[in-house]
Backbone as a printed PyTorch tensor [residue, N CA C, xyz], in Angstrom:
tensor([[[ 22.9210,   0.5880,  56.3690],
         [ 22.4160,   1.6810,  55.5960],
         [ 21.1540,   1.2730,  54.8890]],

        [[ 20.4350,   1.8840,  54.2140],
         [ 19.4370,   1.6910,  53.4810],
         [ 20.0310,   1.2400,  52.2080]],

        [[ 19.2620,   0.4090,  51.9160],
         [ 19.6080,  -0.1470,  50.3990],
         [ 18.3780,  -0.1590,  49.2640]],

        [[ 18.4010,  -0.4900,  48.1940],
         [ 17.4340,  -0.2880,  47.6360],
         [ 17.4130,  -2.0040,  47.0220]],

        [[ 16.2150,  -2.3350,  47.1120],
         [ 15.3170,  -3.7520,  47.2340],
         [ 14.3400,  -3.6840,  45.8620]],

        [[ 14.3800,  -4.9040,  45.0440],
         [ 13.2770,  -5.5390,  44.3100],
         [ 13.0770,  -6.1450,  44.6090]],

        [[ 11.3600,  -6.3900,  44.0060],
         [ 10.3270,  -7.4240,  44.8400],
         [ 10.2280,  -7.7380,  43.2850]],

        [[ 10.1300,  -9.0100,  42.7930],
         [  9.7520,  -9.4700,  41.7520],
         [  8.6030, -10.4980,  41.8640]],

        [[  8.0490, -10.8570,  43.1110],
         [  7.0640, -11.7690,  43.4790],
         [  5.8000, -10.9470,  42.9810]],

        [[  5.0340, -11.3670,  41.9550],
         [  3.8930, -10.7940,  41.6530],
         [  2.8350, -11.6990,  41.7960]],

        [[  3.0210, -12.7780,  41.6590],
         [  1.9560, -13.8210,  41.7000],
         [  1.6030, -14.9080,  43.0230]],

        [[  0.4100, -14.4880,  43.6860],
         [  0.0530, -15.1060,  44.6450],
         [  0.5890, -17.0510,  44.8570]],

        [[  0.8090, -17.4910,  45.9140],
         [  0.8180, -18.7290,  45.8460],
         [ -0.3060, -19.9000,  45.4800]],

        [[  0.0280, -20.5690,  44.4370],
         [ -1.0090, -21.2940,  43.7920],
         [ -1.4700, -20.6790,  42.3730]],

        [[ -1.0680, -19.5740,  42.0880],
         [ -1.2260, -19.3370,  40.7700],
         [ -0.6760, -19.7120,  39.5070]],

        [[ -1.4300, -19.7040,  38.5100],
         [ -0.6050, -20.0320,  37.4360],
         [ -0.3650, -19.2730,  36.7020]],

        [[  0.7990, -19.1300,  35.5920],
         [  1.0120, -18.2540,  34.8820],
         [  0.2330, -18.4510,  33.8420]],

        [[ -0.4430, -19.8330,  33.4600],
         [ -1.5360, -19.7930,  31.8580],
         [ -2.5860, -19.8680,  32.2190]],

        [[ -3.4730, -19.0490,  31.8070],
         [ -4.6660, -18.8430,  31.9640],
         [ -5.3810, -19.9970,  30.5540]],

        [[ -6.4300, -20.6380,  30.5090],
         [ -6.5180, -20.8810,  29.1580],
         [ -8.0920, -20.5370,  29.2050]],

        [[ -8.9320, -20.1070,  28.2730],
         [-10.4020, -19.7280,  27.6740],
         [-11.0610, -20.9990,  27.0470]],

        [[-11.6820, -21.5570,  28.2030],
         [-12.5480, -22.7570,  27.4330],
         [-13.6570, -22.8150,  27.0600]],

        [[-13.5500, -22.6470,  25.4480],
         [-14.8550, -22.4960,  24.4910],
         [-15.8450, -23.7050,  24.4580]],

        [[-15.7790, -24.7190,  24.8530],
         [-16.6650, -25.6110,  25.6560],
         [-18.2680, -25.4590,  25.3010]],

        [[-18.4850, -24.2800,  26.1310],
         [-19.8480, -24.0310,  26.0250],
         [-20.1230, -22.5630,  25.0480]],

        [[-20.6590, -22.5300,  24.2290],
         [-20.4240, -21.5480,  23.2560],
         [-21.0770, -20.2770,  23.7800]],

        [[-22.0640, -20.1520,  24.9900],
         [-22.7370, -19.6500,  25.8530],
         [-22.1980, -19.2680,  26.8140]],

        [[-20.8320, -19.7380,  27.2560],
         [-20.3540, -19.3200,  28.5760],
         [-19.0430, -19.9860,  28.6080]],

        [[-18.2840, -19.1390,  28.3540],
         [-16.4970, -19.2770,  28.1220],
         [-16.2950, -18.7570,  29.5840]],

        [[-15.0300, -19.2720,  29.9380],
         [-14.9370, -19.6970,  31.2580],
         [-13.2540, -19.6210,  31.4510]],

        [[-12.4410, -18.7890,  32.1690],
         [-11.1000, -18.6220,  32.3590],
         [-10.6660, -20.1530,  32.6820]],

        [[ -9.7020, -20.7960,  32.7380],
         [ -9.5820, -21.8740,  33.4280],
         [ -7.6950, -21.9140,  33.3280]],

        [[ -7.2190, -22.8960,  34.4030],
         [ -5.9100, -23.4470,  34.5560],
         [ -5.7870, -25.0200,  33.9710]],

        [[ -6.8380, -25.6690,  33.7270],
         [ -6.7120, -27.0870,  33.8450],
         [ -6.8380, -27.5480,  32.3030]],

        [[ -6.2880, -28.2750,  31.6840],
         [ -6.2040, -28.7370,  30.4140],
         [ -6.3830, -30.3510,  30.4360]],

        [[ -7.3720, -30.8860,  29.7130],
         [ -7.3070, -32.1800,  29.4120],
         [ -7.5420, -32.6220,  27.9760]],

        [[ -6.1710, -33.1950,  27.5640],
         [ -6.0280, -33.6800,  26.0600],
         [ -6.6370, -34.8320,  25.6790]],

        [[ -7.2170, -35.4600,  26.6960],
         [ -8.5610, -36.8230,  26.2740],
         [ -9.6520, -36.3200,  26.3410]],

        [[-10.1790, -35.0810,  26.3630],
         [-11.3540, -34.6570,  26.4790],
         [-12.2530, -35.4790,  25.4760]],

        [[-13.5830, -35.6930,  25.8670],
         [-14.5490, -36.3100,  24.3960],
         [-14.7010, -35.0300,  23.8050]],

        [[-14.5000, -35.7480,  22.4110],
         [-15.1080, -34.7220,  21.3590],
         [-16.2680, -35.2030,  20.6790]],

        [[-17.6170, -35.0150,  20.9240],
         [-18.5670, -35.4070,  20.2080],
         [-18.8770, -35.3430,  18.8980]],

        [[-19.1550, -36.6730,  18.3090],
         [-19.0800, -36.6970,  17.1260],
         [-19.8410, -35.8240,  15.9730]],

        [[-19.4600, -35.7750,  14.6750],
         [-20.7170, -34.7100,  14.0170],
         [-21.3970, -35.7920,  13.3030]],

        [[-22.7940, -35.4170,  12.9950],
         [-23.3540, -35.8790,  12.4510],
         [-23.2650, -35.9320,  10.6060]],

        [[-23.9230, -36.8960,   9.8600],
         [-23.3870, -37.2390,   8.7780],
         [-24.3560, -35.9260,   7.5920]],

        [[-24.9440, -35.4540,   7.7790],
         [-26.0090, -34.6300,   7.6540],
         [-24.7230, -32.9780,   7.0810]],

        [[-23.8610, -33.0160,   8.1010],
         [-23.1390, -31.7720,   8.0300],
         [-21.4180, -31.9310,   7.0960]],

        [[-21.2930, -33.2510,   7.3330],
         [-20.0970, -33.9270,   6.4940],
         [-20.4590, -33.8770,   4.7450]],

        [[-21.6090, -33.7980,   4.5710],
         [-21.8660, -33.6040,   2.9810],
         [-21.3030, -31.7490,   2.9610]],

        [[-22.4060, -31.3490,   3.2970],
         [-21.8420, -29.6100,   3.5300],
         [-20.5040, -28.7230,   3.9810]],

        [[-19.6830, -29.9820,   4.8110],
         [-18.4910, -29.7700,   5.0890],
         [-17.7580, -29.9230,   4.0330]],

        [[-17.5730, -31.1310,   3.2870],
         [-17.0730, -31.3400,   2.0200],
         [-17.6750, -30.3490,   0.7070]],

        [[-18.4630, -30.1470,   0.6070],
         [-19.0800, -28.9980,  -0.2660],
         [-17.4090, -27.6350,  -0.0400]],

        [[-18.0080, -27.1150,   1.4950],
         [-16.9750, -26.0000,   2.2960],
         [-15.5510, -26.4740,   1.8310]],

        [[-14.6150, -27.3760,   1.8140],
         [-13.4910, -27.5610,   1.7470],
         [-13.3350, -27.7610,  -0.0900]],

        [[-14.6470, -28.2890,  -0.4750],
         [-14.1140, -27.9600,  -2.1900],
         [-13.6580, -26.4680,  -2.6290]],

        [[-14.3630, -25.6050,  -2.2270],
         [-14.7990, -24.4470,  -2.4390],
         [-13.2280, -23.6350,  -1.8420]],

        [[-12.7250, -23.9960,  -0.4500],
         [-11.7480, -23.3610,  -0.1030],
         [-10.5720, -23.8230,  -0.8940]],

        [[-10.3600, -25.0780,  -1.2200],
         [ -8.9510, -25.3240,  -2.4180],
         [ -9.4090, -24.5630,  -2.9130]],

        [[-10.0350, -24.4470,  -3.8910],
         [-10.4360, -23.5290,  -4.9160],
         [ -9.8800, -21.9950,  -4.3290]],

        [[ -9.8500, -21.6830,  -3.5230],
         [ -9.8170, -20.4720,  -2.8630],
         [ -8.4570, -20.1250,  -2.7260]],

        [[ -8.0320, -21.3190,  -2.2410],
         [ -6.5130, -21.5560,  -1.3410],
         [ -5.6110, -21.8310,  -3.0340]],

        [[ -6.2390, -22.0460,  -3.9310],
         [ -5.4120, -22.1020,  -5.3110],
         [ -5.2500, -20.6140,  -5.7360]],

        [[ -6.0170, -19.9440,  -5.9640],
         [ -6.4310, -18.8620,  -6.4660],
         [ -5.1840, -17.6800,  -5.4320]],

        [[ -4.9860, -17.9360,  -4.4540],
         [ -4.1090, -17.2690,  -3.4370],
         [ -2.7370, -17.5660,  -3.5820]],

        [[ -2.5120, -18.7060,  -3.7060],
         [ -1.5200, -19.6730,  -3.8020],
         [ -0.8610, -19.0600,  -5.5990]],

        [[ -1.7550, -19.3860,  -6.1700],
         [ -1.4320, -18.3490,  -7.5970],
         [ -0.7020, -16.7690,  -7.6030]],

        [[ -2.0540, -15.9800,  -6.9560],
         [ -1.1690, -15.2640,  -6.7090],
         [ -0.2510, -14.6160,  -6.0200]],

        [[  0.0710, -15.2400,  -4.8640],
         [  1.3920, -15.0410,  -3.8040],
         [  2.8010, -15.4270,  -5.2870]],

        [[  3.0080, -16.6410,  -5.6150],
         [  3.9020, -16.6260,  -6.8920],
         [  3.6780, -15.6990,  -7.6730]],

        [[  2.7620, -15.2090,  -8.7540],
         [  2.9000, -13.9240,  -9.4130],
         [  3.3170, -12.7940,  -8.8350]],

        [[  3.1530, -12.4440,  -7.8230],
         [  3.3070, -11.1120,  -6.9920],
         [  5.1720, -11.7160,  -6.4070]],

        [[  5.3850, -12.4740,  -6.2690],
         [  6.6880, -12.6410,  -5.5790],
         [  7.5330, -12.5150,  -6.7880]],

        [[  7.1060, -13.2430,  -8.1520],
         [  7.9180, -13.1520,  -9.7000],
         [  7.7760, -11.4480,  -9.6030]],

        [[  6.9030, -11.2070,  -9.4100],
         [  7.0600,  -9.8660, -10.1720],
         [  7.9510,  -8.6380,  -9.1750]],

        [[  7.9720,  -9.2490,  -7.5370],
         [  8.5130,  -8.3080,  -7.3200],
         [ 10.4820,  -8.8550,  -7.2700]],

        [[ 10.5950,  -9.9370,  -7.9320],
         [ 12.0090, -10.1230,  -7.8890],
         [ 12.4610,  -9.8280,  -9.5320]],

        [[ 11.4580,  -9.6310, -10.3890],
         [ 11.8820,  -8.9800, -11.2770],
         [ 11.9950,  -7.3530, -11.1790]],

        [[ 11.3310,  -6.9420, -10.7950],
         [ 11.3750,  -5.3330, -10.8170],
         [ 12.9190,  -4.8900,  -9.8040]],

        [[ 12.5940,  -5.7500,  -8.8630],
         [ 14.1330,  -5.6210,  -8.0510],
         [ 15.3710,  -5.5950,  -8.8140]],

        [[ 15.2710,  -6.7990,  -9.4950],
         [ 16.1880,  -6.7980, -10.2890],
         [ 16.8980,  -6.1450, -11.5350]],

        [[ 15.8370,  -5.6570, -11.9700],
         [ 15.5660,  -4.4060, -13.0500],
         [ 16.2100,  -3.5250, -12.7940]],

        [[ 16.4250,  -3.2400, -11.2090],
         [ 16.3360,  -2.1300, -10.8540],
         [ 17.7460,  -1.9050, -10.3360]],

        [[ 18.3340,  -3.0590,  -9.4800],
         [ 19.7000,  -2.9550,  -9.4940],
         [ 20.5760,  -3.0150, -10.6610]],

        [[ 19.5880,  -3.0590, -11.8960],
         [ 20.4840,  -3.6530, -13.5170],
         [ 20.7280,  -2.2660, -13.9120]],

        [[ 19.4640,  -1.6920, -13.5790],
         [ 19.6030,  -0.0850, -14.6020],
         [ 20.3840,   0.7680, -13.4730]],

        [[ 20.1940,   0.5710, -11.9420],
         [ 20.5840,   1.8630, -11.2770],
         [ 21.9820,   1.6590, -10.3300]],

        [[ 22.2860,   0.8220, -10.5990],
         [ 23.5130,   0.6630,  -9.9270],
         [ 24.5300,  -0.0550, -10.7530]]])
């Protein structure tokens, strides 16, 4: 009799399922399959490590200020919660 059939083969032979986007060349990103975790990473120059450190003072500073208020906002909303099951239930 006729039966009814799935095909679940979608992907040609030799394909891969991860694609990865190698930002490499900032000019020309490039689909790729191949990953290498020894890649060189060229070094930065000492010129940009003053200005980098400048950038990371500036973000603690930033990352405090957030960090502050994620705790105020979390106090305040487990007090009002609580308030709230005190008076209404």
């Amino acid at each position: 009799g006729s039966g009814f059939g799935l095909n679940f083969n979608y992907r040609k032979n030799g394909e891969s399922d991860v694609l990865l986007l190698d930002i490499g060349n900032s000019s020309n990103y490039i689909w790729t399959n191949n990953f290498d975790p020894n890649a060189v990473i060229p070094p930065q120059s000492s010129s940009t490590s003053d200005s980098t450190q400048s950038d990371n003072n500036s973000n603690n500073k930033n990352n405090t200020g957030i960090i502050v208020g994620v705790v105020v906002g979390v106090l305040g909303i487990i007090i009002i919660t609580s308030l709230s099951i005190f008076f209404f239930i």
